[in-house]
N, C-alpha and C positions, 0 to 999 in steps of 0.2 A: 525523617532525619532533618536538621536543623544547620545548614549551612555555614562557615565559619566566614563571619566577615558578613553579612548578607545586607546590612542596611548600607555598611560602606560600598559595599561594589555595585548595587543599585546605583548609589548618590554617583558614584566614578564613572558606571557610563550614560548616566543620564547629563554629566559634561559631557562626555566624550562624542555622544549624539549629538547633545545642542551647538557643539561647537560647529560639526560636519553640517549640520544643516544650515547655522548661522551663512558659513561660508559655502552655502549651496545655494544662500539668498531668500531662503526661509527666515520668515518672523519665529521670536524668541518665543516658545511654547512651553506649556506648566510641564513639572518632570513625569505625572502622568499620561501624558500626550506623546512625551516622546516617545514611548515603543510605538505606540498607532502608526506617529509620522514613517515607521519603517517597515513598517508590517507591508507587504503585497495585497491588495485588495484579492484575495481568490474566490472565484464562485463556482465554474464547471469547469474540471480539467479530464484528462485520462492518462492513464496510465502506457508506459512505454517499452514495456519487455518486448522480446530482450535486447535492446540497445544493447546496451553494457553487460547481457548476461550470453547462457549459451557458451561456455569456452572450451574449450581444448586442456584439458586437464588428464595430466598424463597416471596410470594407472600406479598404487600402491604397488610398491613400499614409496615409491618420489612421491612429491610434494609439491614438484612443479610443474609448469602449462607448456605448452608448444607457443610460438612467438610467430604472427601474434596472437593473442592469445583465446580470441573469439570466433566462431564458428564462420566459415567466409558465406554458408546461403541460410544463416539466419535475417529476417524480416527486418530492416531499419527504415525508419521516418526518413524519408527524404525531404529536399528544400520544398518543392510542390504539397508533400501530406501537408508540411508544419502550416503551409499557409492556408491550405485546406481547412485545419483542421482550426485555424482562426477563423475562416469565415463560415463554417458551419455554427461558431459560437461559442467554440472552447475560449476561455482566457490562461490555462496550465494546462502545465503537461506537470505527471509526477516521472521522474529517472529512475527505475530500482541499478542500481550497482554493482555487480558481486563483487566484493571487497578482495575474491582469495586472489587473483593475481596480480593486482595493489600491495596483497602482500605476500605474494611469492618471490617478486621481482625490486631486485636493486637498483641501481642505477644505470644505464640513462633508462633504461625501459620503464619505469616507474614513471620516471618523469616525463614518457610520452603518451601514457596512459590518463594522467593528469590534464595532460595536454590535451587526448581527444577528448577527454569529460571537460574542460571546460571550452574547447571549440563548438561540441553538442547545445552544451549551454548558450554560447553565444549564438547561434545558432536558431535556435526557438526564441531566444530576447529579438534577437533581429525579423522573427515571423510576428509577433506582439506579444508572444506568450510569457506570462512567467512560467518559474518553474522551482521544484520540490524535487531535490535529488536525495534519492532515498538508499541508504546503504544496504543492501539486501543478500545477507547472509545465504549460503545455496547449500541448504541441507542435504540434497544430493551429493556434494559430493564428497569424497572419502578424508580428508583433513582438515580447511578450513571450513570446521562446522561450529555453530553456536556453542557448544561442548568446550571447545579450545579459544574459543573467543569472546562468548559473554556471559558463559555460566555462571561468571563469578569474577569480583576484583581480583581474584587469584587464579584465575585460569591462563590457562600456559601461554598463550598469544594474543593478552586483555591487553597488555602493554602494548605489545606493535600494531593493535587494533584502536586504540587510544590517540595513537600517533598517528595514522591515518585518517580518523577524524580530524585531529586537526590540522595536518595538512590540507584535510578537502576544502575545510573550514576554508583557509587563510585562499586558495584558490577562488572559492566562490564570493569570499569578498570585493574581492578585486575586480571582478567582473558585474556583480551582482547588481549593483544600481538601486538598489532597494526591491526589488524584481524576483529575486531567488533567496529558495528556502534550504538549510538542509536538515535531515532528520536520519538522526545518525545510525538507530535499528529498525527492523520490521519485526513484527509480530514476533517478540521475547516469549521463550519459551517456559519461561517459571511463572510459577502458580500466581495466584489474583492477589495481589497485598502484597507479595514476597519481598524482605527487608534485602534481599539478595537482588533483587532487581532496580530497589532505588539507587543503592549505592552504585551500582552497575550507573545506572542512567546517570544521575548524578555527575559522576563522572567524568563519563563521555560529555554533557553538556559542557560543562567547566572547561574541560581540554577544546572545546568548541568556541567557547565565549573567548576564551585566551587568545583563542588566535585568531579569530575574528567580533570583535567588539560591539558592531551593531549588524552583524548576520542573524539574520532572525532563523531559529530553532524550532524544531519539531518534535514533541514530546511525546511519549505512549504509554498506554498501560501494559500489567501484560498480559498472561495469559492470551497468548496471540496476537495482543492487539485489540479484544474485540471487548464488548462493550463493559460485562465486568472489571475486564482488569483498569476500564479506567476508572469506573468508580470505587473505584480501592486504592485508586492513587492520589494524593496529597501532594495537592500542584503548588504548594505556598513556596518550598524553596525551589521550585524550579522557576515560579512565577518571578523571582530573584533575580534571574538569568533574562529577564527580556529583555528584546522581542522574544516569544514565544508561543507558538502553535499546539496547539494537542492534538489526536487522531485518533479515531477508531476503524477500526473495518466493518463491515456487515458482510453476511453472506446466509445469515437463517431465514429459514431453516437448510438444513445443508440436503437432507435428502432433496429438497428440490434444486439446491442451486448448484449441487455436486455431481447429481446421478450422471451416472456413466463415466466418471473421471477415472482413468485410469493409477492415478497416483496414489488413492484415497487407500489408506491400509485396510480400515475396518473392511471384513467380506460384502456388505452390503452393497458397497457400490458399483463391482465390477458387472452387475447384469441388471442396476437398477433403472428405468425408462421407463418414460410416458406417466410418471407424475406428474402431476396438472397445481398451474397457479390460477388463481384460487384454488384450497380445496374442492371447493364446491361444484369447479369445472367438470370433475371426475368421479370414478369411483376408485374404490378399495378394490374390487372383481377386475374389473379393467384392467388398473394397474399392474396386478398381482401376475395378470392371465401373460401381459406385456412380458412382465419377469421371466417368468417359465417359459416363454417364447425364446429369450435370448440366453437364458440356462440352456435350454435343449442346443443351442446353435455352437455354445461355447466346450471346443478338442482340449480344453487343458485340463479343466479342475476333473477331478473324479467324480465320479456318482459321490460317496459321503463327504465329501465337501461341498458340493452342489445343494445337499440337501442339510447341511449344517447351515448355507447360505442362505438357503431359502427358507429358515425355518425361523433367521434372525429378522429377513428383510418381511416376513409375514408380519411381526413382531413389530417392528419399528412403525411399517406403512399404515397397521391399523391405528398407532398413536398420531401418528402424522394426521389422517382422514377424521379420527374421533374429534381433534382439536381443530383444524377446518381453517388453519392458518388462511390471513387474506389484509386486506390493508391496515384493518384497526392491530390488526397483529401487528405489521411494521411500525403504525406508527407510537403503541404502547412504547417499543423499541427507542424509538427515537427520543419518547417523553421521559427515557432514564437519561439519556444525555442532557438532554433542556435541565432535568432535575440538578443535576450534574454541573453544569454552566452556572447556574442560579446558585448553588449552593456556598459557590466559591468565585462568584462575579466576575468571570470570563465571560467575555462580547461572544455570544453563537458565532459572530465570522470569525473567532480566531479555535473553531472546536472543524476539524476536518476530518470529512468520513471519507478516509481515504484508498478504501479498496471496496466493491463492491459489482456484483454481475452474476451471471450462471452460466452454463455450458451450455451451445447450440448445438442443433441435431446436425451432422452432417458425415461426410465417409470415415474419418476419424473416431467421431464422442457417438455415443447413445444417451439421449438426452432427453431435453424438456422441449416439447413441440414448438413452433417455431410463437407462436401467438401468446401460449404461455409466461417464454422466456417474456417476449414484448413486457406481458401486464406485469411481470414482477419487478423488472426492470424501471418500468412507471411507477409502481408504487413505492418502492424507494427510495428514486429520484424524487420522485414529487414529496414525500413524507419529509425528506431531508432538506429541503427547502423550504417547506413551511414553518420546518422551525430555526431554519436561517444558519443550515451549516453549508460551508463549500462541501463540493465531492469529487472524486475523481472518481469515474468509472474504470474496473477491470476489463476489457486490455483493449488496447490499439489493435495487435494482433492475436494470433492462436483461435483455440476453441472457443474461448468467450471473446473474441475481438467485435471491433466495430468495423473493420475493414475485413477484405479479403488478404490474404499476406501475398497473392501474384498478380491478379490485377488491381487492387488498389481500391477496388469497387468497395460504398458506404453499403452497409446493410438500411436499408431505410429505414424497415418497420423497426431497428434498435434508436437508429439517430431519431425518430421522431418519438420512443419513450423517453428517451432523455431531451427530448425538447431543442434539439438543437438538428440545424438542417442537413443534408445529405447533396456538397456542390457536384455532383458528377458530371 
């Protein structure tokens, strides 16, 4: 899609920037310079669920939350993490947000809602962090879901979804300093290419840029997020719109970076454990035997779903072990984004892989042994670096967290795959 207006609205806020900088005592810089000058240098952040997620969402047929409207013993960053979590070597933190009680709630509750996301913000600016507040739709739960919000220009709450963009927008300006990002969906649920999704995206940036003029943007493919859908996106008129970021997720292959996730629909993952990073660390028999270990243990499913399960996850594991995934695997991975970048002369530090981890073992997940997690973790991190993208690791807290969520303790052997230290 082909923007209306696109070389004028460029030229208008490439014043609209030279002026703010002039008067910020910045030298007069070419009009190609100016998104740089505002862009956030990011290189290692992580991720912050659930801050702002986790809510008290009252059951169908309502639509509305209990006030306030987040969970009171969900896991939050304190002043000590934030600055922890500078001096182990983070420079961002990414925000996800769930938008539905943004827009369940009128006024004044909206507007203190606003209020703590942008106190959070300040908040992390005042630890040195930037930060990438990421609107993140909670498909869990039963009305503000993707469906009624960004299926479509036409979807029944795209407007007040629109509008809350760019209210966040015009918030995070005012605070921002050139320091924070925002990135208005996560992982868009329509297919790779889908004309249904640019004009979606589109959109939303435009309602974004409007109301804040040199906030810099965070762009995505879809198809989840993950790395096709962004090479099937056509960044020229979003390129329109800068400053602007792009993002991917990683998380392949999933059987290892998923097993044991409880969330995971396909049957495969609820008894899947002790796949190994590298393939090569393990076998196929191992694995398998692992499996039928925690089938036997598991009072729900029946015998013929049990063995419908095990007959998919036989299935999948032998492709997994045949292909022998390991780092030349990540980093082919990586070599479509650089392809990517290159194609269409975006600087790799403004391409962000913005989610990425796997499940730890522990009383909760059945997972990926504790050394494994580590090397895949490593390979990653390190792949996504060498071809010069920022990342945010998945998560601060939870199952894939890098902290403990009650005492606060760094997991080492993760802080030191992602290369950065552990101050306890």
């Amino acid at each position: 899609m082909t923007p209306e207006g696109t070389l004028g609205r460029r030229a208008f806020l490439a014043q609209g920037l030279a002026a703010g900088l002039s008067a910020a005592g910045f030298a007069a810089l070419p009009s190609d310079a100016l998104a740089q000058a505002r862009m956030p240098r990011l290189r290692r952040g992580i991720n912050v669920w659930p801050w702002f997620s986790l809510t008290k969402e009252y059951p169908a047929p309502r639509t509305d939350y209990a006030w306030p409207p987040y969970q009171d013993q969900r896991p939050v960053p304190r002043a000590a993490d934030l600055r922890r979590l500078r001096t182990a070597g983070f420079d961002f933190l990414r925000i996800p947000v769930d938008p539905g009680p943004f827009l369940a709630f009128g006024q004044p509750q909206r507007g203190a809602l606003l209020g703590l996301l942008t106190d959070a913000v300040a908040r992390s600016l005042d630890a040195d962090l930037s930060v990438v507040v990421n609107l993140q739709i909670n498909e869990a739960t039963h009305h503000f879901t993707s469906s009624r919000l960004i299926a479509g220009t036409q979807a029944p709450d795209f407007a007040g979804y629109g509008a809350l963009v760019g209210e966040v927008a015009g918030a995070l300006a005012r605070i921002g300093g050139g320091r924070v990002a925002l990135e208005p969906v996560n992982e868009p649920p329509q297919g790779c290419g889908s004309a249904e999704w640019d004009g979606v995206q589109l959109a939303l940036l435009r309602r974004a840029r409007a109301a804040a003029p040199g906030l810099p943007l965070v762009a995505t493919g879809a198809c989840g997020g993950m790395i096709p859908g962004l090479e099937a996106l056509d960044p020229a008129p979003i390129l329109a719109l800068a400053p602007v970021f792009f993002t991917f997720h990683y998380y392949e292959p999933y059987l290892f970076s998923h097993q044991g996730a409880p969330w995971m629909r396909e049957p495969v993952y609820r008894a899947l454990n002790a796949v190994p990073w590298p393939a090569s660390a393990g076998s196929l028999e191992a694995t398998l035997a692992a499996v039928r270990r925690r089938m036997a243990a598991d009072t729900v499913l029946s015998a013929t779903a049990k063995a419908n399960a095990y007959a998919e996850t036989e299935r999948v594991l032998t492709q997994y072990f045949d292909a022998r995934p390991d780092r030349p695997f990540v980093d082919h991975a990586m070599a479509r984004v650089s392809a990517y970048a290159r194609r269409h002369a975006i600087p790799p530090e403004h391409i962000v892989l913005g989610e990425f981890g796997a499940l730890r073992s522990d009383a909760r997940y059945v997972a990926a042994p504790a050394p494994d997690r580590a090397r895949y973790i490593r390979d990653v991190r390190t792949s996504a670096e060498a071809a010069g993208f920022p990342w945010a690791f998945w998560n601060l807290f939870d199952g894939m967290g890098l902290i403990d969520d009650t005492t606060r303790v760094f997991d080492r052997a993760i802080a030191d795959a992602l290369g950065v230290g552990a101050p306890d």
